[in-house]
CHARMM-style PDB file with segment names, atoms N, HN, CA, C and O in Angstrom:
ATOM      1  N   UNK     1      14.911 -34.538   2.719  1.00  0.00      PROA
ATOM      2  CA  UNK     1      13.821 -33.997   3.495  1.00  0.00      PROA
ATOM      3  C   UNK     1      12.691 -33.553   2.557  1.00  0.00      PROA
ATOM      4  O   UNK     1      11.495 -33.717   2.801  1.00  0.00      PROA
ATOM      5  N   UNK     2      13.205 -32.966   1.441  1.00  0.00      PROA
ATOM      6  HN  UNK     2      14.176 -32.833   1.243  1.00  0.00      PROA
ATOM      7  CA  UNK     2      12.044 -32.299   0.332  1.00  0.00      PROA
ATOM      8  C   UNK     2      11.071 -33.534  -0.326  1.00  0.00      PROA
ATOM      9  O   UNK     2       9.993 -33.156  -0.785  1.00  0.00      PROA
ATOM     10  N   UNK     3      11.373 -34.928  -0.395  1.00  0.00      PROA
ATOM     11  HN  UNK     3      12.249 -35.235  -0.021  1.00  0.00      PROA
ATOM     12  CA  UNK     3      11.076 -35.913  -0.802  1.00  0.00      PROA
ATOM     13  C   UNK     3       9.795 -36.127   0.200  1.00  0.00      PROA
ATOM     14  O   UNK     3       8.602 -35.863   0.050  1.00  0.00      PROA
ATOM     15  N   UNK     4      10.661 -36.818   1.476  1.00  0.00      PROA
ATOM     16  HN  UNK     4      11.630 -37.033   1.597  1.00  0.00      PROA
ATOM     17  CA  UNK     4       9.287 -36.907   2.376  1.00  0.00      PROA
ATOM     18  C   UNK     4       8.428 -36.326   3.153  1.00  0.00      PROA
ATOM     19  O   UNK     4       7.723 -36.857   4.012  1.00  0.00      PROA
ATOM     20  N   UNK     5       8.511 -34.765   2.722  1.00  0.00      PROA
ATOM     21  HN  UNK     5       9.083 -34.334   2.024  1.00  0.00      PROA
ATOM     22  CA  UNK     5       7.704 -34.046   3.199  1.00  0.00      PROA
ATOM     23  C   UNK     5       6.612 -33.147   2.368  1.00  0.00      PROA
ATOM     24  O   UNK     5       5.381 -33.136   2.366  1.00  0.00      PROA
ATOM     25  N   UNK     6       7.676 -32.350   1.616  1.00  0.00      PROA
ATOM     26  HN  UNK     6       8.676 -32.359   1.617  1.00  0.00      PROA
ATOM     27  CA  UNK     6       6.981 -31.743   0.092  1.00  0.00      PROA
ATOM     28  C   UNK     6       6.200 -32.315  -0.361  1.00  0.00      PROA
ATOM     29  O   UNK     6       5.246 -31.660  -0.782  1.00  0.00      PROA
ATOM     30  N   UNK     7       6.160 -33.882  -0.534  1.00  0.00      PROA
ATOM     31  HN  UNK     7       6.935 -34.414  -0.192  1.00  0.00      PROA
ATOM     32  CA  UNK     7       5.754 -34.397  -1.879  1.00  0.00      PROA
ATOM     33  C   UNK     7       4.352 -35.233  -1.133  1.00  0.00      PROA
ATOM     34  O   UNK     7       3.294 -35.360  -1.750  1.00  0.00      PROA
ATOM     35  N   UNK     8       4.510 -35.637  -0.053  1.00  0.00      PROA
ATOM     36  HN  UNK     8       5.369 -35.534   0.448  1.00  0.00      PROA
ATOM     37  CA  UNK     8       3.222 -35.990   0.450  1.00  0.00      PROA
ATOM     38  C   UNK     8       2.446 -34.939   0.934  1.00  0.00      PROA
ATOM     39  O   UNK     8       1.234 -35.127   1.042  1.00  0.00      PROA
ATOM     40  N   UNK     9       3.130 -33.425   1.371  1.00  0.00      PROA
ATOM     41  HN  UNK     9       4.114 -33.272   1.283  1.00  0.00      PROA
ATOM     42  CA  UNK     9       2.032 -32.186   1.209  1.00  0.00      PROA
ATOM     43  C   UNK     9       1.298 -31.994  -0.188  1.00  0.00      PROA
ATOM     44  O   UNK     9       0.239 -31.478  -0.542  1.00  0.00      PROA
ATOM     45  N   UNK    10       2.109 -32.498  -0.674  1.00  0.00      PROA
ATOM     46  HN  UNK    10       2.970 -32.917  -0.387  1.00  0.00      PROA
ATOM     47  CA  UNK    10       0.918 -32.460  -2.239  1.00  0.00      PROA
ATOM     48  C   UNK    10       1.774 -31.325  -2.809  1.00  0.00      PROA
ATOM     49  O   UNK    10       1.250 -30.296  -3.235  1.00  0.00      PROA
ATOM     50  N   UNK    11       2.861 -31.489  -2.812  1.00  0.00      PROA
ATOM     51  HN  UNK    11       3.287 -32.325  -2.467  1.00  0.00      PROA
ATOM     52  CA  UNK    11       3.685 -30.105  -3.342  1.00  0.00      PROA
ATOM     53  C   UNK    11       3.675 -29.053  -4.135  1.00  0.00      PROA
ATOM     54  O   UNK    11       3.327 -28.005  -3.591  1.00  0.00      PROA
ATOM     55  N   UNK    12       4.007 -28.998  -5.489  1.00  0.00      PROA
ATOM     56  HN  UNK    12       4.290 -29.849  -5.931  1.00  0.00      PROA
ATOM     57  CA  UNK    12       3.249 -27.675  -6.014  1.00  0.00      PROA
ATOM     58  C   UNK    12       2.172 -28.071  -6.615  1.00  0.00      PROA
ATOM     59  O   UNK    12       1.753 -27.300  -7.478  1.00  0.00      PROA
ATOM     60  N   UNK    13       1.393 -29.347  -6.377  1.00  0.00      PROA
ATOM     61  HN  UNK    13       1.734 -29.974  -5.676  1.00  0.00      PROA
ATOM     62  CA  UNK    13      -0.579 -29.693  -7.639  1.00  0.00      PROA
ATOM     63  C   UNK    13      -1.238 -29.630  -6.754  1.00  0.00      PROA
ATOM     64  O   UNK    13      -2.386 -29.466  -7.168  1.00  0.00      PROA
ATOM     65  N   UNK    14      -1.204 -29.674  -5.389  1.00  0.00      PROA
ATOM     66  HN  UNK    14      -0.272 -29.808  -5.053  1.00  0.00      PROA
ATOM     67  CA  UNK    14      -2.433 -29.037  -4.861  1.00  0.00      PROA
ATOM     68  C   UNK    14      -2.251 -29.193  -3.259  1.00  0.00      PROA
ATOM     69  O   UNK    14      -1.649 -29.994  -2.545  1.00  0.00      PROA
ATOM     70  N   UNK    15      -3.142 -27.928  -3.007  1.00  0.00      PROA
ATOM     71  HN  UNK    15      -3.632 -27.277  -3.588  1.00  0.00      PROA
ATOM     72  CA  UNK    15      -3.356 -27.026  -1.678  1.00  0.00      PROA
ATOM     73  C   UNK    15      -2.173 -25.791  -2.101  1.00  0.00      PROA
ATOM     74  O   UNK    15      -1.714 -25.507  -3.207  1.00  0.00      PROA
ATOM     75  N   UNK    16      -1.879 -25.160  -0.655  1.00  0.00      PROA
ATOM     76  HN  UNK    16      -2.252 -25.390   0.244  1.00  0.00      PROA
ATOM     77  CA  UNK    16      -0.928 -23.912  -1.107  1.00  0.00      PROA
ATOM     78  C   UNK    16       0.162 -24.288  -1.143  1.00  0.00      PROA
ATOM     79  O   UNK    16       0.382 -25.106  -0.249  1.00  0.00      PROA
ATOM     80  N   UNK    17       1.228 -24.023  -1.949  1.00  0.00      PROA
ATOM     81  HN  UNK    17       1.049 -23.359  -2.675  1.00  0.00      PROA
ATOM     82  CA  UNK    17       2.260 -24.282  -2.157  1.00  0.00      PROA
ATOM     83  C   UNK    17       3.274 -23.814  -1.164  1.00  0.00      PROA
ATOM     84  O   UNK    17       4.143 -24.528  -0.665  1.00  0.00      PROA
ATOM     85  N   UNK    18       3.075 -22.520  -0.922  1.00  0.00      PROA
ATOM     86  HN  UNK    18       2.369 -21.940  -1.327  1.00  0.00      PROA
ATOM     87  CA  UNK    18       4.005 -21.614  -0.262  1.00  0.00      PROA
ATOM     88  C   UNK    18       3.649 -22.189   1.212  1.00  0.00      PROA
ATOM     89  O   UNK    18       4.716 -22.464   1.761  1.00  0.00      PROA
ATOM     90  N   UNK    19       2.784 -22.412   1.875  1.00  0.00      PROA
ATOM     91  HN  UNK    19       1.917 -22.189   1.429  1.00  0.00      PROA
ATOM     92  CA  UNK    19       1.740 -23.028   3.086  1.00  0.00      PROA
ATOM     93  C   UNK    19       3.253 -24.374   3.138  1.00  0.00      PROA
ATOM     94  O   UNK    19       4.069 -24.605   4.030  1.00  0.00      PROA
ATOM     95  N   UNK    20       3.072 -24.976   1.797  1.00  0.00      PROA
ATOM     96  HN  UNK    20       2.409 -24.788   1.072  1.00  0.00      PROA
ATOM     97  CA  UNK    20       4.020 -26.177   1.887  1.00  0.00      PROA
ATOM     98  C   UNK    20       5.527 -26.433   2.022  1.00  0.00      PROA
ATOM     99  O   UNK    20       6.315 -27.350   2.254  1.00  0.00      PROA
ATOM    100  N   UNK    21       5.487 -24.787   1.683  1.00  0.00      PROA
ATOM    101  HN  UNK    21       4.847 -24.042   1.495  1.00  0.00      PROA
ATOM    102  CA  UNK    21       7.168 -24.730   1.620  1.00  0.00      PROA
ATOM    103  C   UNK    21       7.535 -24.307   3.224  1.00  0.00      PROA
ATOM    104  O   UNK    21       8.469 -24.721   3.912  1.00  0.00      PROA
ATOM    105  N   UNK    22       6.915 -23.741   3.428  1.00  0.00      PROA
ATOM    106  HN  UNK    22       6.157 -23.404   2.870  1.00  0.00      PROA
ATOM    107  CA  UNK    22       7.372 -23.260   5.144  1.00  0.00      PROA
ATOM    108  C   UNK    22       7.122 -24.203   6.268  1.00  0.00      PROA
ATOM    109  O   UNK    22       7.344 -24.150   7.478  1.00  0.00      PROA
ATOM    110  N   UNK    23       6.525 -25.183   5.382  1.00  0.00      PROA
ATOM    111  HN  UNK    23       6.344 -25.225   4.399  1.00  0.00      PROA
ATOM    112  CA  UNK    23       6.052 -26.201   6.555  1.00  0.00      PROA
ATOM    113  C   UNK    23       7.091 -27.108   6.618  1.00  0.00      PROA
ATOM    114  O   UNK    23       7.293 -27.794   7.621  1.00  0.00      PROA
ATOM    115  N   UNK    24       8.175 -27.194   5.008  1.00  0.00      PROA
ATOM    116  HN  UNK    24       8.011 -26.637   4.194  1.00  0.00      PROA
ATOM    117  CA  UNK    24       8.973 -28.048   4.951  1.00  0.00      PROA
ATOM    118  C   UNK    24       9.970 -27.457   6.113  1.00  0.00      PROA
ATOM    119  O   UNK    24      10.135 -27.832   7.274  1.00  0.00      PROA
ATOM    120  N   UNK    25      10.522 -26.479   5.427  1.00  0.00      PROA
ATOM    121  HN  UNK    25      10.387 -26.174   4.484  1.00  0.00      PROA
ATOM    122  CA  UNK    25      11.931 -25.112   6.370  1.00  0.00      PROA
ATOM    123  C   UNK    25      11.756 -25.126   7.628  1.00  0.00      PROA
ATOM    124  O   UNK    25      12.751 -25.105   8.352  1.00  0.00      PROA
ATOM    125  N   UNK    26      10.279 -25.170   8.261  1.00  0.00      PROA
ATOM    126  HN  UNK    26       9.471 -25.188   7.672  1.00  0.00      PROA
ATOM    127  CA  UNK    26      10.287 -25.401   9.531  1.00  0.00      PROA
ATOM    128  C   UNK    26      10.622 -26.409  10.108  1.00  0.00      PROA
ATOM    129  O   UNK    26      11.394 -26.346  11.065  1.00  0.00      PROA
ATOM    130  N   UNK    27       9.848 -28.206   9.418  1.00  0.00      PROA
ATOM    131  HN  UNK    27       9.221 -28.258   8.640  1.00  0.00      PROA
ATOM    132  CA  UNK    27      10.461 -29.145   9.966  1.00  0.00      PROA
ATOM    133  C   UNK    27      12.313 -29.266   9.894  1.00  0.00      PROA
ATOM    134  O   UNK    27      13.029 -29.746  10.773  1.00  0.00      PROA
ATOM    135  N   UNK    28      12.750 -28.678   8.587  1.00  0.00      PROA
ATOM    136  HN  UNK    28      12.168 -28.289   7.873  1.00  0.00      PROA
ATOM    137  CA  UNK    28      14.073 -28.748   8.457  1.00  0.00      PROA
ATOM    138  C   UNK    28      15.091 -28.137   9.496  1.00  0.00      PROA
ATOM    139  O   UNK    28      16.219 -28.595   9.681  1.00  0.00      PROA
ATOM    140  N   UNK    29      14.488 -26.903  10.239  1.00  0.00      PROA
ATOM    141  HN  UNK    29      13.572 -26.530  10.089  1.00  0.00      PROA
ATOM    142  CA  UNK    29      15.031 -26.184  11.222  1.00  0.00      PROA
ATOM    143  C   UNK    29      15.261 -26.815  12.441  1.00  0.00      PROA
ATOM    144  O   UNK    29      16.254 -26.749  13.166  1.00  0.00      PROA
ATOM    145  N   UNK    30      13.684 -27.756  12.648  1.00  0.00      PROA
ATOM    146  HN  UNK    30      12.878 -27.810  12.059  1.00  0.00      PROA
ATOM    147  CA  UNK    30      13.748 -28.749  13.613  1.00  0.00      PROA
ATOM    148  C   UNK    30      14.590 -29.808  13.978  1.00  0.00      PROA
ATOM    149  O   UNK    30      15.097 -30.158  15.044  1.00  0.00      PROA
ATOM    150  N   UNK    31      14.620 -30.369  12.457  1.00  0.00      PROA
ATOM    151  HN  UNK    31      14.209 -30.085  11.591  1.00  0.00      PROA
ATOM    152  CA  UNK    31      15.529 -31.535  12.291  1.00  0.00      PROA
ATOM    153  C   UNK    31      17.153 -31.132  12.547  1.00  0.00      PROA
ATOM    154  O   UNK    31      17.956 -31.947  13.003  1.00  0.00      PROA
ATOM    155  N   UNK    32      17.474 -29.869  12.212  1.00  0.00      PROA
ATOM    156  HN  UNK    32      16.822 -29.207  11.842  1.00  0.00      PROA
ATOM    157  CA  UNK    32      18.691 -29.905  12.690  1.00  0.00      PROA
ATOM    158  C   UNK    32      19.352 -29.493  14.241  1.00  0.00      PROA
ATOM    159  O   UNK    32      20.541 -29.470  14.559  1.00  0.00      PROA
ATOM    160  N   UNK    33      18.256 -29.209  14.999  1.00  0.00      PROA
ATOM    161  HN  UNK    33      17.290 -29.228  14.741  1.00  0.00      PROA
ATOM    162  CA  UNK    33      18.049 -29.055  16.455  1.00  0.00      PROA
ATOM    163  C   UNK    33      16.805 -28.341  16.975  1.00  0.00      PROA
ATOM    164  O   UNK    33      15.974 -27.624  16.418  1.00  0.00      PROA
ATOM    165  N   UNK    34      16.927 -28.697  18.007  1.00  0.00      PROA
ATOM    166  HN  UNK    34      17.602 -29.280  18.460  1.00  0.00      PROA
ATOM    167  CA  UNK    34      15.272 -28.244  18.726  1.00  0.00      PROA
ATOM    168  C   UNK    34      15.514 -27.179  19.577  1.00  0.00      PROA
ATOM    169  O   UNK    34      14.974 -27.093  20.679  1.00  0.00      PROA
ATOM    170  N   UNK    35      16.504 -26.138  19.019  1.00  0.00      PROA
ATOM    171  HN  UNK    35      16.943 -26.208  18.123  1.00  0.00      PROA
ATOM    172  CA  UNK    35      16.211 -24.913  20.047  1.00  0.00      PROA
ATOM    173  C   UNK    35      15.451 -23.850  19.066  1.00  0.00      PROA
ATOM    174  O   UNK    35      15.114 -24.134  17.916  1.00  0.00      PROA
ATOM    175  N   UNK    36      15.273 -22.837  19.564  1.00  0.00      PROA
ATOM    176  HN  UNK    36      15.546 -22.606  20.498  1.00  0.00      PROA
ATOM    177  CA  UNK    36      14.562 -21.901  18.838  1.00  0.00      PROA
ATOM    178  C   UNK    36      15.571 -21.427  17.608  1.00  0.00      PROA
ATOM    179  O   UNK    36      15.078 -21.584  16.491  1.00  0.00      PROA
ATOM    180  N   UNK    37      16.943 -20.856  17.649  1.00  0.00      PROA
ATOM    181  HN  UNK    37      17.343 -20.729  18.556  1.00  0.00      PROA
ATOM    182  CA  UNK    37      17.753 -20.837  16.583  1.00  0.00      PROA
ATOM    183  C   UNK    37      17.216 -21.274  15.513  1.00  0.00      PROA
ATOM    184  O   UNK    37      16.760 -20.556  14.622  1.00  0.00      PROA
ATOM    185  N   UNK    38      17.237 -23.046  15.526  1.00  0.00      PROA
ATOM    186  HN  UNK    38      17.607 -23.629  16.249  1.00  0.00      PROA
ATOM    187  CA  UNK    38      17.188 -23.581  14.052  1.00  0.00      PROA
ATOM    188  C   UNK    38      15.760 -23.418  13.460  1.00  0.00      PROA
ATOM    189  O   UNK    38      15.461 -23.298  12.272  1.00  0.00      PROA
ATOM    190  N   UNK    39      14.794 -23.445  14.742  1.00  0.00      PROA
ATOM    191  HN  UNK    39      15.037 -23.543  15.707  1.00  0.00      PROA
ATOM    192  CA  UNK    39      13.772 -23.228  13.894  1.00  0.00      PROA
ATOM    193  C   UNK    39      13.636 -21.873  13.657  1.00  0.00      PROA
ATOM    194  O   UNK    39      12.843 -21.693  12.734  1.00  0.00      PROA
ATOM    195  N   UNK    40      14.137 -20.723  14.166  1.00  0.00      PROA
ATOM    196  HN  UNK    40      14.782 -20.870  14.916  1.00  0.00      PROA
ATOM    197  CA  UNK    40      13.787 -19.203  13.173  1.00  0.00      PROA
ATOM    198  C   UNK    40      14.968 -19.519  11.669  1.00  0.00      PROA
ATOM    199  O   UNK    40      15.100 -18.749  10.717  1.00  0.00      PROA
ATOM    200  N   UNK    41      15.798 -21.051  11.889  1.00  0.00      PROA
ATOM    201  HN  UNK    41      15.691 -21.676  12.661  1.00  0.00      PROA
ATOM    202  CA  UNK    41      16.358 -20.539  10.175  1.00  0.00      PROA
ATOM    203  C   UNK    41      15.810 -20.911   9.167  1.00  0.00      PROA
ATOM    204  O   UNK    41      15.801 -20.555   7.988  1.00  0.00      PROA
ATOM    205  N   UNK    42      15.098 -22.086  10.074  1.00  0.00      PROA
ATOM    206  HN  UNK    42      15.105 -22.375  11.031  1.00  0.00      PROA
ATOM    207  CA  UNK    42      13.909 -22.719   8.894  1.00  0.00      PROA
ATOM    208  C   UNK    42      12.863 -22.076   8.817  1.00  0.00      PROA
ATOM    209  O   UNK    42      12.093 -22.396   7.911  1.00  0.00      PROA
ATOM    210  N   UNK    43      12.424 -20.791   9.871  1.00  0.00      PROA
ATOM    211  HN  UNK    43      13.049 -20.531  10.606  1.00  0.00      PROA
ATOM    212  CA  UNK    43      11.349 -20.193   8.628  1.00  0.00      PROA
ATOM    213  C   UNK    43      11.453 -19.087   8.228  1.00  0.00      PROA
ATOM    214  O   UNK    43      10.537 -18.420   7.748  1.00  0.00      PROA
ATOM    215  N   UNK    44      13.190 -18.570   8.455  1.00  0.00      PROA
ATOM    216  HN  UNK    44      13.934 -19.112   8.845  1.00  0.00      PROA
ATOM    217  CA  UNK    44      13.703 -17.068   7.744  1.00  0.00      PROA
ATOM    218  C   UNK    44      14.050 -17.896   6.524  1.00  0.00      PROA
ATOM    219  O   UNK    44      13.885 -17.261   5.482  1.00  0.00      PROA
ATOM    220  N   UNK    45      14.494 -19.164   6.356  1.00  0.00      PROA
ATOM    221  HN  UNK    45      14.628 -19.680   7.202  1.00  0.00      PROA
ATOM    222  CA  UNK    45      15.027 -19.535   4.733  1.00  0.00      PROA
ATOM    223  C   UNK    45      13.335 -19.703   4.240  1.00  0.00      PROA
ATOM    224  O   UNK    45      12.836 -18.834   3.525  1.00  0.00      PROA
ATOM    225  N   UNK    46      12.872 -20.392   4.503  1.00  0.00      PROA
ATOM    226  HN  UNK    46      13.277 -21.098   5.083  1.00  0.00      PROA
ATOM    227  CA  UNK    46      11.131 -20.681   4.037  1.00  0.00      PROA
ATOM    228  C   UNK    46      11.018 -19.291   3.600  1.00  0.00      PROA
ATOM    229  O   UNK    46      11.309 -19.040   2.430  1.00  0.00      PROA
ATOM    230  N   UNK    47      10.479 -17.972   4.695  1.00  0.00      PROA
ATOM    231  HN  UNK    47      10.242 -18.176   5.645  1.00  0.00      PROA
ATOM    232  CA  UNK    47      10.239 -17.138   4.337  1.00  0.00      PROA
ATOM    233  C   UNK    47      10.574 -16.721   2.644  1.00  0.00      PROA
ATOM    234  O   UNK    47       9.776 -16.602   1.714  1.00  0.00      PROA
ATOM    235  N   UNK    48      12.269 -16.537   2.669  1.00  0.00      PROA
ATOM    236  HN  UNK    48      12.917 -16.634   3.424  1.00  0.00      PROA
ATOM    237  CA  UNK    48      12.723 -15.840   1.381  1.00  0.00      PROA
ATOM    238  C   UNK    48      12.400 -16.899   0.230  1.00  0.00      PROA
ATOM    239  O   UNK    48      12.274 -16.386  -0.882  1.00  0.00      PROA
ATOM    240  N   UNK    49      12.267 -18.074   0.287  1.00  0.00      PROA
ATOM    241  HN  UNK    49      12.370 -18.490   1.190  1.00  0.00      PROA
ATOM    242  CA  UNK    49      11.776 -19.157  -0.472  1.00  0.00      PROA
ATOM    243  C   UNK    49      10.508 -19.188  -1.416  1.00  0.00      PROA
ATOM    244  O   UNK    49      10.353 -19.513  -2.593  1.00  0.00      PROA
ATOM    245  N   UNK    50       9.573 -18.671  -0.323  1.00  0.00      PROA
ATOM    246  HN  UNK    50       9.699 -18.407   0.633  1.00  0.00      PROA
ATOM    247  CA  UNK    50       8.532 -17.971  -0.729  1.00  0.00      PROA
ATOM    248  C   UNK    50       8.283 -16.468  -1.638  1.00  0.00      PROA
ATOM    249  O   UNK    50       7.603 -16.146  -2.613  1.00  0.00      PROA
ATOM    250  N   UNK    51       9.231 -15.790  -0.727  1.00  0.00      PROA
ATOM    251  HN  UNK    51       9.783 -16.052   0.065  1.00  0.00      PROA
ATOM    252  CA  UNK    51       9.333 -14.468  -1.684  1.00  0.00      PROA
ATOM    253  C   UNK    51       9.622 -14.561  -2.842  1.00  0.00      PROA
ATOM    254  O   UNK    51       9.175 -13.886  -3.769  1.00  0.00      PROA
ATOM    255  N   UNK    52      10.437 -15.456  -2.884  1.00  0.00      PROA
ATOM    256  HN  UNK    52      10.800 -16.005  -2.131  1.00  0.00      PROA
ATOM    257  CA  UNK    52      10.938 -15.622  -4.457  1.00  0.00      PROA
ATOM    258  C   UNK    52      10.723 -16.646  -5.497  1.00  0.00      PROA
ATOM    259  O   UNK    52      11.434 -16.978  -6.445  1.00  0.00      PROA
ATOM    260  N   UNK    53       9.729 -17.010  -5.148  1.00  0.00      PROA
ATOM    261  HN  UNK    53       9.151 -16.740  -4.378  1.00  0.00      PROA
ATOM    262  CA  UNK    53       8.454 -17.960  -5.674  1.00  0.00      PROA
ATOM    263  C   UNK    53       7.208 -16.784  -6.588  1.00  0.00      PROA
ATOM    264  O   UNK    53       6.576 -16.616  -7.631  1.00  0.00      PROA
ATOM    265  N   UNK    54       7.385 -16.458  -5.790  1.00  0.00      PROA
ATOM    266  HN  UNK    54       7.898 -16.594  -4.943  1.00  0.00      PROA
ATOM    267  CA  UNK    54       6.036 -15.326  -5.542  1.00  0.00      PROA
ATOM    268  C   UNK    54       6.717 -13.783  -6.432  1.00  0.00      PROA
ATOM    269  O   UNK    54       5.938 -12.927  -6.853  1.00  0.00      PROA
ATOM    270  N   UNK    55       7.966 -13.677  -6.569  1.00  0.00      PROA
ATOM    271  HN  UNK    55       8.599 -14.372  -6.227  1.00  0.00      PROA
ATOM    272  CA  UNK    55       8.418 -12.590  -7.582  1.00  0.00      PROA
ATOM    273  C   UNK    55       9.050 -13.269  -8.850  1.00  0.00      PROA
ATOM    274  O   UNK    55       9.639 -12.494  -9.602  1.00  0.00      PROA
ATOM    275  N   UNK    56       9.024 -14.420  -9.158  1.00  0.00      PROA
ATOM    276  HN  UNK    56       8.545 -15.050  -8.547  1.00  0.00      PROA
ATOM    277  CA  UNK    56      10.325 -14.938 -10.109  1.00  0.00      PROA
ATOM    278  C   UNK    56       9.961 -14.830 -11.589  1.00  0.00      PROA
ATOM    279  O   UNK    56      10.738 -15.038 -12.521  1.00  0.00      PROA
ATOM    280  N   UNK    57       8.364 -14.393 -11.704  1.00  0.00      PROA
ATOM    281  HN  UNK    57       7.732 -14.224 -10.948  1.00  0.00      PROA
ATOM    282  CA  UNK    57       8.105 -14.244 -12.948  1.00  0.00      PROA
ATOM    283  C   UNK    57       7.869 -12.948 -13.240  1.00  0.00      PROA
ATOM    284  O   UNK    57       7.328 -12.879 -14.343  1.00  0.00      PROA
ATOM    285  N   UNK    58       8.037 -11.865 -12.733  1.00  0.00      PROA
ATOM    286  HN  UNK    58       8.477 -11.921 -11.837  1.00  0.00      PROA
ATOM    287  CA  UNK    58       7.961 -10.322 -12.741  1.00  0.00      PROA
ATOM    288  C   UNK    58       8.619  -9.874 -13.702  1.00  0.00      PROA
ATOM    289  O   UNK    58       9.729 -10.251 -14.080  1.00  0.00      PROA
ATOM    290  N   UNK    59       7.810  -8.866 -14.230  1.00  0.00      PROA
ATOM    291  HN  UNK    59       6.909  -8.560 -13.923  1.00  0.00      PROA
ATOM    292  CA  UNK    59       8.748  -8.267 -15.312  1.00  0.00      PROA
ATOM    293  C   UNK    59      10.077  -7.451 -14.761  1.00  0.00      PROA
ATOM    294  O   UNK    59      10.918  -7.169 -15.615  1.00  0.00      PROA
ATOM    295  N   UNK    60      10.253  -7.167 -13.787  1.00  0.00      PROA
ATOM    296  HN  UNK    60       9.570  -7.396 -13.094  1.00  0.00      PROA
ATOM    297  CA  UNK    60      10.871  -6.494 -13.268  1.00  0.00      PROA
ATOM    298  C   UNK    60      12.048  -7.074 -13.013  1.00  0.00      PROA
ATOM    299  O   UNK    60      13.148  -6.638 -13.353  1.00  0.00      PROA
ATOM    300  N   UNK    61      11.682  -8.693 -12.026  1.00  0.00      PROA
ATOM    301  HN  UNK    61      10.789  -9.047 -11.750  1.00  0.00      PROA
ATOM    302  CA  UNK    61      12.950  -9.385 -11.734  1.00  0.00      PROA
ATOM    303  C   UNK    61      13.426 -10.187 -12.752  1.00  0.00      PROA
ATOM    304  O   UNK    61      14.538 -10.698 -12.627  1.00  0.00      PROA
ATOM    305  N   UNK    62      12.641 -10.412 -13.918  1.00  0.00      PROA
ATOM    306  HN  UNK    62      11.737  -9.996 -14.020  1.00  0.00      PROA
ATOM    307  CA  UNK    62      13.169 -10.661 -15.071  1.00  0.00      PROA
ATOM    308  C   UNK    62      14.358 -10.053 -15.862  1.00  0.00      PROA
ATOM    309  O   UNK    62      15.211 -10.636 -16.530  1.00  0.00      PROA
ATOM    310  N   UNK    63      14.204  -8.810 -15.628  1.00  0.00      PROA
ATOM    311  HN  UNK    63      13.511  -8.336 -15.085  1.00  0.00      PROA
ATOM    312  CA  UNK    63      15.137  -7.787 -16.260  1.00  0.00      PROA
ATOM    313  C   UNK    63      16.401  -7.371 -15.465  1.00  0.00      PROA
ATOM    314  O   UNK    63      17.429  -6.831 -15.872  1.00  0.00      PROA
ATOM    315  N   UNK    64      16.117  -7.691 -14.467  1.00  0.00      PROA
ATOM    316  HN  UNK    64      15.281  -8.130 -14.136  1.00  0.00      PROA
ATOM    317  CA  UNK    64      17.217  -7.677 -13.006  1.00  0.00      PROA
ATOM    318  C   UNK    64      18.039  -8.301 -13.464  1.00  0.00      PROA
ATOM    319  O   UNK    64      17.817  -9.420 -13.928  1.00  0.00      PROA
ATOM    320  N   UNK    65      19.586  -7.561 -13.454  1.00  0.00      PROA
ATOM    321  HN  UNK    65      19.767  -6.652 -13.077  1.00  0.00      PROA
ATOM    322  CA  UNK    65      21.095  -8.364 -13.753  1.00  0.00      PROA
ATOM    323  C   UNK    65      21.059  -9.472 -12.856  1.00  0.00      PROA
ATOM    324  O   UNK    65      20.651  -9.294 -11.708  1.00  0.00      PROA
ATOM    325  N   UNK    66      21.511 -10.818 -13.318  1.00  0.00      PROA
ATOM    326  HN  UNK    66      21.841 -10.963 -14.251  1.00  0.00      PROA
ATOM    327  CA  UNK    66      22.003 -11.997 -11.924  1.00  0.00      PROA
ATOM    328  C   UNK    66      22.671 -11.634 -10.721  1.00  0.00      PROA
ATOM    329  O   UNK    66      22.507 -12.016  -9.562  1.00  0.00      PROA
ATOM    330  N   UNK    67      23.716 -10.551 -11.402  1.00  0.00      PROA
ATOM    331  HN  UNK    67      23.849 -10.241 -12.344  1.00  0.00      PROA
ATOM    332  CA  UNK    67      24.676 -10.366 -10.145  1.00  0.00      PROA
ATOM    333  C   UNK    67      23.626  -9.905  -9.102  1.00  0.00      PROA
ATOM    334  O   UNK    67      23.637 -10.572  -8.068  1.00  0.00      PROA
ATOM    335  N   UNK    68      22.714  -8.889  -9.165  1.00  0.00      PROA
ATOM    336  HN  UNK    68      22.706  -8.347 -10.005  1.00  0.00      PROA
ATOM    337  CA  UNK    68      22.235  -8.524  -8.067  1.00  0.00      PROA
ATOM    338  C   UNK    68      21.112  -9.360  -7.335  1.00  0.00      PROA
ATOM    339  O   UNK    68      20.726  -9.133  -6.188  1.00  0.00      PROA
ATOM    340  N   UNK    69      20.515 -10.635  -8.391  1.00  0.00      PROA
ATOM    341  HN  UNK    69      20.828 -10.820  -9.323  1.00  0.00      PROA
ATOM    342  CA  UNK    69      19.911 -11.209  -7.630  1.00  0.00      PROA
ATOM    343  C   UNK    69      20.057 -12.420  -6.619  1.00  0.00      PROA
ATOM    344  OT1 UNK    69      19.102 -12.759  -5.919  1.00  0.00      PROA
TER     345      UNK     69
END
């Protein structure tokens, strides 16, 4: 799914990245059924996908033991 969707959004070289990632999680939610369920898992996983895009170079979560992350 990350192939034909990600990568013709223009994946991480250009437009928003994160824009691209939730757009993937959503179709992915879809793809695995069309009730509302799958799509809130595709954009609660998107969501944290993003979060942790968006913290992974922090000095903070850098220093963070694995176990807890």
């Amino acid at each position: 799914m990350y192939i034909y969707i990600y990568i013709p959004l223009g994946g991480n070289r250009t437009g928003n990245t994160y824009i691209n990632l939730l757009i993937v999680f959503l179709i992915t939610g879809l793809w695995h059924g069309a009730s509302w369920n799958f799509v809130f898992w595709g954009v609660w996983h998107g969501f944290f996908i993003v979060i942790e895009r968006l913290i992974h170079n922090k000095h903070w979560y850098i220093k963070t033991p694995n176990i807890i992350k």
